[in-house]
C-alpha positions as CSV (number, residue, x, y, z in Angstrom):
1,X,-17.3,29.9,-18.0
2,X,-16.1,28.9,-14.6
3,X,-12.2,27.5,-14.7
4,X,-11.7,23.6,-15.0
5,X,-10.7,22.0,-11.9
6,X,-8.9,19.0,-11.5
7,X,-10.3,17.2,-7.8
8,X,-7.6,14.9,-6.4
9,X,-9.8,12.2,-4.5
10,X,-7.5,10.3,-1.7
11,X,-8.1,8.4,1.0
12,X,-11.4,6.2,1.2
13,X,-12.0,3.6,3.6
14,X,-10.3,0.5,2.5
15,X,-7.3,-1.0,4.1
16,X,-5.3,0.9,1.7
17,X,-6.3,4.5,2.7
18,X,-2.6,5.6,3.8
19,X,-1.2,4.8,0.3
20,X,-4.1,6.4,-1.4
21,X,-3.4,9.3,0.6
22,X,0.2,9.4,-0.3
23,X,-0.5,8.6,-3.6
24,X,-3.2,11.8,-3.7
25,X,-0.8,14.6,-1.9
26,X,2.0,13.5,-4.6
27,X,-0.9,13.5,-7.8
28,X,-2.2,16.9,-6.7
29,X,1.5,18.5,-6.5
30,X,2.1,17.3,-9.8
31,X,-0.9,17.9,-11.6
32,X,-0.5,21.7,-10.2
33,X,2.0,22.2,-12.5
34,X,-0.2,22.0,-15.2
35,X,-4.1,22.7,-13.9
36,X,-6.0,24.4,-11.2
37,X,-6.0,21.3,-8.6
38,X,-7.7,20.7,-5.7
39,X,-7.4,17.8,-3.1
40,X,-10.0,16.0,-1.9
41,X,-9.7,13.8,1.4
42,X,-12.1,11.2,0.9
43,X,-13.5,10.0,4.3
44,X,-16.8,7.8,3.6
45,X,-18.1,5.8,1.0
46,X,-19.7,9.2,-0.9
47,X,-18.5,11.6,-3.0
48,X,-17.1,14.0,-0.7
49,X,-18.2,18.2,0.3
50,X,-17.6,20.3,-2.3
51,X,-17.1,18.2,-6.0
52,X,-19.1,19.9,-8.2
53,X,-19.6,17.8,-11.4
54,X,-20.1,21.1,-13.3
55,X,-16.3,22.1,-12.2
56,X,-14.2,19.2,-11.4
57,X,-12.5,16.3,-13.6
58,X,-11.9,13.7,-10.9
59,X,-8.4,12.2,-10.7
60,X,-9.1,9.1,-8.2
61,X,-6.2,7.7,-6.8
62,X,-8.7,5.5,-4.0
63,X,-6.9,2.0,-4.0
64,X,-8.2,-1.1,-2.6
65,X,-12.3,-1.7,-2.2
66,X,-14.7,1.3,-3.1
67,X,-12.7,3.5,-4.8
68,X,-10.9,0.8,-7.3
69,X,-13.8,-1.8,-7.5
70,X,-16.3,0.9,-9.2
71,X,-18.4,1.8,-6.1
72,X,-17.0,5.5,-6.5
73,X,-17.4,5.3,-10.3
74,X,-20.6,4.3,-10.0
75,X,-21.4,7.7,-7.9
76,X,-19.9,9.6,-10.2
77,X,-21.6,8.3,-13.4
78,X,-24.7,9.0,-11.8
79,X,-24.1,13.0,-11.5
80,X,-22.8,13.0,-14.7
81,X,-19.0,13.2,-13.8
82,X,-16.1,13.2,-15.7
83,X,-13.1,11.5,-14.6
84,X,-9.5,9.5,-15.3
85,X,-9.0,5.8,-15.4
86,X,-11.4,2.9,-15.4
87,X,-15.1,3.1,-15.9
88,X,-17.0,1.3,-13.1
89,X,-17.6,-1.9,-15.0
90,X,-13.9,-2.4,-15.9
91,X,-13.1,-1.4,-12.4
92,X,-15.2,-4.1,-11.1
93,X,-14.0,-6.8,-13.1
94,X,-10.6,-5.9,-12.7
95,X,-10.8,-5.7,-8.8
96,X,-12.1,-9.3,-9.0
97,X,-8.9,-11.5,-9.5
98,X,-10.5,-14.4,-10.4
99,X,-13.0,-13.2,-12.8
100,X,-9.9,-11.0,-14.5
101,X,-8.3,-14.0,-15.0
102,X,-11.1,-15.7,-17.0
103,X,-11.1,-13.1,-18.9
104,X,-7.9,-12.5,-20.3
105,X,-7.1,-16.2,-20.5
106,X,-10.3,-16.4,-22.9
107,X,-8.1,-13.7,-25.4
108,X,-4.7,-15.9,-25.1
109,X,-3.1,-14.7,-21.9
110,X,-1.6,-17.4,-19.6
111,X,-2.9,-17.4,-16.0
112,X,-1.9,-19.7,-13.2
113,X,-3.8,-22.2,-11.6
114,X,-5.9,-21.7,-9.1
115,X,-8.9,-22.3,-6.7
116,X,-11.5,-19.7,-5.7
117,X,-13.4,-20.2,-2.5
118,X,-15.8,-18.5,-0.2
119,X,-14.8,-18.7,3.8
120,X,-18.1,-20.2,5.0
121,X,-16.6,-23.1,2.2
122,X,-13.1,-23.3,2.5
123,X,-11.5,-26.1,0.8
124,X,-9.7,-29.2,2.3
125,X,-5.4,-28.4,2.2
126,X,-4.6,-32.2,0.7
127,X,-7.5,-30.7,-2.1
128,X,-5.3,-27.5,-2.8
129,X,-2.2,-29.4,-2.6
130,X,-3.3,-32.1,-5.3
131,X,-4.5,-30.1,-7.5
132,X,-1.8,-27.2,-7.9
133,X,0.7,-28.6,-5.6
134,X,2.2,-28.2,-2.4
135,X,3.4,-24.3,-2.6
136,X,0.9,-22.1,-3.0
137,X,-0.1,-18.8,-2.9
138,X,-3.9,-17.7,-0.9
139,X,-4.8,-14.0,-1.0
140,X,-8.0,-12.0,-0.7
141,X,-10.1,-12.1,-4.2
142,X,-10.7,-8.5,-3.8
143,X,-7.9,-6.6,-2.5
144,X,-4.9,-4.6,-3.5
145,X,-1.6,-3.7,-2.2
146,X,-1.0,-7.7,-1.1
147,X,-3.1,-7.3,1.4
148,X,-4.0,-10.5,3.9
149,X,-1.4,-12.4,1.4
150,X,-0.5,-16.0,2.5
151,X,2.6,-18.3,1.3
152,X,2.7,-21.8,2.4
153,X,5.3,-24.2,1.1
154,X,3.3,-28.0,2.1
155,X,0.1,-29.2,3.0
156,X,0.8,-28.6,7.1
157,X,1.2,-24.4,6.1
158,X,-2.0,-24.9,3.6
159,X,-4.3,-26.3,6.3
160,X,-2.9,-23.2,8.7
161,X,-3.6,-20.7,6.3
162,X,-7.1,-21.9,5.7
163,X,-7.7,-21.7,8.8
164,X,-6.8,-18.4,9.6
165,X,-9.5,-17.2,7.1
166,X,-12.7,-16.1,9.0
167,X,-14.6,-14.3,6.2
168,X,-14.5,-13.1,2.2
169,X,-13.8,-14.3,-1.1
170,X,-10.4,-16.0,-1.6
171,X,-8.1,-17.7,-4.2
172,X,-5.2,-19.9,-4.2
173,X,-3.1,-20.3,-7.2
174,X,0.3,-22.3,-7.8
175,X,3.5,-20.6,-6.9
176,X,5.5,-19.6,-9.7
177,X,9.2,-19.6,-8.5
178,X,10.7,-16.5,-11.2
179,X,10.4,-13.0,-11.3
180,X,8.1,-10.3,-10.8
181,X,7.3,-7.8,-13.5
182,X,4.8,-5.0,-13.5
183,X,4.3,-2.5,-16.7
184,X,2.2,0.3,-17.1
185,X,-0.1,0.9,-19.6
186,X,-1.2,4.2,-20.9
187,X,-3.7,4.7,-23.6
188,X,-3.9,0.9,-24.3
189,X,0.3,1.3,-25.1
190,X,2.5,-0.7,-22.9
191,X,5.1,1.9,-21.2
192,X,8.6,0.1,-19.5
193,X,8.7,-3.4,-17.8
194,X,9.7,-2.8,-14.2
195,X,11.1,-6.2,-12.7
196,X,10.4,-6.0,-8.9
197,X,13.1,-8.2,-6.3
198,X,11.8,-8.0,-2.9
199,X,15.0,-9.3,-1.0
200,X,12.6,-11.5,1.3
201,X,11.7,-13.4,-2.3
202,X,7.9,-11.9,-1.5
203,X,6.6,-9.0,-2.6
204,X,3.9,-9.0,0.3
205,X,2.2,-5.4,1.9
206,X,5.7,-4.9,4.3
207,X,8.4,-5.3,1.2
208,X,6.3,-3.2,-1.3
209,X,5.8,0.0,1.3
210,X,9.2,-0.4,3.5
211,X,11.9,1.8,2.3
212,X,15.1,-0.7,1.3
213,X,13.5,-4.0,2.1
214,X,12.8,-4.5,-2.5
215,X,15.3,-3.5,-5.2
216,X,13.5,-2.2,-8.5
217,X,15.1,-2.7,-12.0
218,X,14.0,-0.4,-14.8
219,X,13.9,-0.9,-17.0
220,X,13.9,-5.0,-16.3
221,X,17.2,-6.7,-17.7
222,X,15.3,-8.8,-20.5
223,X,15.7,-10.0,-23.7
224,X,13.5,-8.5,-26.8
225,X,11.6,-11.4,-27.3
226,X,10.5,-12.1,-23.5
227,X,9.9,-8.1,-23.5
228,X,7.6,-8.4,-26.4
229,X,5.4,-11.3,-24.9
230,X,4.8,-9.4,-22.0
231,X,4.1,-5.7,-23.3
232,X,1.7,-7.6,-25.8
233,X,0.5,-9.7,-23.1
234,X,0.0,-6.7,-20.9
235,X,-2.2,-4.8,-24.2
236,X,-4.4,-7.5,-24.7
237,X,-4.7,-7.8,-20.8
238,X,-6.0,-4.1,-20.9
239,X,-7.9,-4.0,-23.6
240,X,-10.1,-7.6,-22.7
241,X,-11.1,-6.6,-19.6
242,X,-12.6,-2.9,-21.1
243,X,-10.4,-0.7,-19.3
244,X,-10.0,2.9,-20.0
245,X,-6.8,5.6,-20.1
246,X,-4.3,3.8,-17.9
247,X,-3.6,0.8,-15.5
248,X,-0.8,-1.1,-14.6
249,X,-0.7,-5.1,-15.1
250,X,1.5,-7.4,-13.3
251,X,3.1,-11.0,-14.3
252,X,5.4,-13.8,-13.2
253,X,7.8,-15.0,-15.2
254,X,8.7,-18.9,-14.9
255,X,11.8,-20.3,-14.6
256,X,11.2,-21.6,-18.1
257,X,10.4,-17.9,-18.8
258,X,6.7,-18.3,-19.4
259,X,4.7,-14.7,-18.5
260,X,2.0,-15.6,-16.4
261,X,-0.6,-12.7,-15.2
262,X,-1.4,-12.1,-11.8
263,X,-4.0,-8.8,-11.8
264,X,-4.6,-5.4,-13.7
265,X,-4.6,-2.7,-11.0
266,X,-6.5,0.1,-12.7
267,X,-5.5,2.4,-9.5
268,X,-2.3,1.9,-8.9
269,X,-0.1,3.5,-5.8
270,X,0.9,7.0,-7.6
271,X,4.3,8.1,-5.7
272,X,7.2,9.1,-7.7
273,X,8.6,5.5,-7.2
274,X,5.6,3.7,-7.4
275,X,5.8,1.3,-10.3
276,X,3.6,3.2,-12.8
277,X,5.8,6.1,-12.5
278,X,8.7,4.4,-12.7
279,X,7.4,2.4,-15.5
280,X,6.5,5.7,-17.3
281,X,10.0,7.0,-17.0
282,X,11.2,4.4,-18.6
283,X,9.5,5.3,-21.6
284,X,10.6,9.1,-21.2
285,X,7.4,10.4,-19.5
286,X,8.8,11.7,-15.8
287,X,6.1,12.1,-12.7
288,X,4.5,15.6,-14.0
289,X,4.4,14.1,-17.5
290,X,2.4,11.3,-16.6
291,X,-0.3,12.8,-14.4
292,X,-0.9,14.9,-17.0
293,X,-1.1,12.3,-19.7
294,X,-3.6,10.4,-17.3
295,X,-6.2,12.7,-16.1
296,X,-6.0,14.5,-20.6
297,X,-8.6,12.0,-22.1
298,X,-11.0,13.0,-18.8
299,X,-10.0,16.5,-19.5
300,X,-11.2,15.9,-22.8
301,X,-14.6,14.0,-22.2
302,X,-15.5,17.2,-20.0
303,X,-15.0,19.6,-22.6
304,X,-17.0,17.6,-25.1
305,X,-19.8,16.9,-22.5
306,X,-19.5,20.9,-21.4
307,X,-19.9,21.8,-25.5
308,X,-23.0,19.2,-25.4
309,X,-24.9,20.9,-22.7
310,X,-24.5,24.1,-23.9
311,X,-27.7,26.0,-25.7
């Protein structure tokens, strides 16, 4: 029987290909230490030259549309293809921020307010600013990494944002003024809560991949019962929206110290001090640890589906 390989896919063709390919070149060294790896550059929406369903357990680490949003899960399913994370329906939901939030609010989680719009029928900024007040958040419905994210503090800033969007699905929520926490979540088990201080006070695309410009405390300084809400918070999160192995889930915290979720990213940026990881090591798992504890239950569903096909 030919040797199990574990295929790093990176890159893709969303606005987030340089992190996924940092994210892959880190995942493959690591997972070295404990398979036969191989990386695979990923350069069109296809599964790329050479993965052989037969061979490979597929350890994704394709952020942002396509690879998160369950187009490339999709192409796996349909040669049979084991691999780690998300199956393509939890992937989709999960990539849809506004659906995700219906969804865990339905099991109990608190969400914040917001609007969801289309740009061909954007809605009026005295609208926006009646119904969830005059500081606001407006970001892409299906992005990652903060991508196109848009602050505005009064009506004037609402009206400017709106009308800097040309095209997409978008949603604007109320502001929570608080802090920023992100846990992972592996095998349905909250890991550490990682509290996240950009020093600009926004954890936009510039403060979350600039060396220096955000301080990271893990794990976060919290007491046991505000810890508790949001690990439990952060299960149920997982669990409603039918995800799979691992993800990592992200809340603000109120001033009156109310958890509120923002998104499940079921792909998450995998450097050594990317939130996941440090997350993880706050529960004693270090970087090699985790990779491996991630791509194990794929591991597993190959050799099971290998022992099926055989005669």
């Amino acid at each position: 029987m030919s040797t199990l390989i574990i295929a790093v896919f990176a890159g893709g063709t969303s606005a987030e290909k340089e992190v996924s390919s940092a994210s892959g070149a880190a995942c493959a060294m690591a997972l070295a230490r404990s398979f036969t790896t191989r990386l695979f550059p990923v350069v069109s929406e296809a599964l790329p030259e050479g993965y052989d369903p037969a061979r490979h357990v597929v350890f994704s680490t394709l952020h942002g549309t396509f690879g998160e949003d369950g187009g490339m899960q999709r192409l796996l399913d349909a040669v049979g293809g084991a691999y780690a994370g998300c199956e393509a329906a939890a992937s989709a939901l999960t990539m849809d921020k506004a659906l995700t939030k219906r969804t865990v609010s339905a099991r109990g989680v608190p969400v914040v307010d917001g609007v969801e719009f289309d740009a061909a029928s954007k809605p009026k900024a005295v609208e926006v600013a009646r119904r969830l007040g005059p500081r606001v958040v407006i970001k892409p419905n299906n992005e990652g990494s903060s991508v196109g994210l848009k602050l505005a503090d009064d009506a004037a800033a609402i009206e400017a944002a709106l009308a800097a969007i040309t095209a997409g699905r978008w949603i604007a929520e109320r502001r929570i003024l608080g802090r920023e926490l992100s846990v992972g979540v592996l095998g349905g088990r909250a890991l550490g809560i990682v509290e996240v201080r950009p020093k600009s006070g926004v954890y936009d695309y510039l403060s979350k991949y600039t060396k220096g410009l955000t301080e990271y405390l893990a794990p976060a300084p919290l007491d046991d019962a505000l810890a508790s809400r949001v690990r439990s918070a952060a299960e149920t999160a997982f669990e409603a929206c039918g995800c799979r192995d691992y993800a990592r889930v992200d809340f603000m915290v109120s001033e009156e110290n109310d958890p509120f979720l923002l998104e499940i990213n079921t792909l998450p940026g995998m450097k050594e001090m990317s939130l996941l990881p440090m997350s993880a090591r706050c529960a004693g798992l270090d970087f090699t640890a985790l990779v491996r504890e991630m791509v194990s239950p794929a591991v597993e569903r190959f050799r099971l589906g290998t022992a099926a096909r055989r005669p």
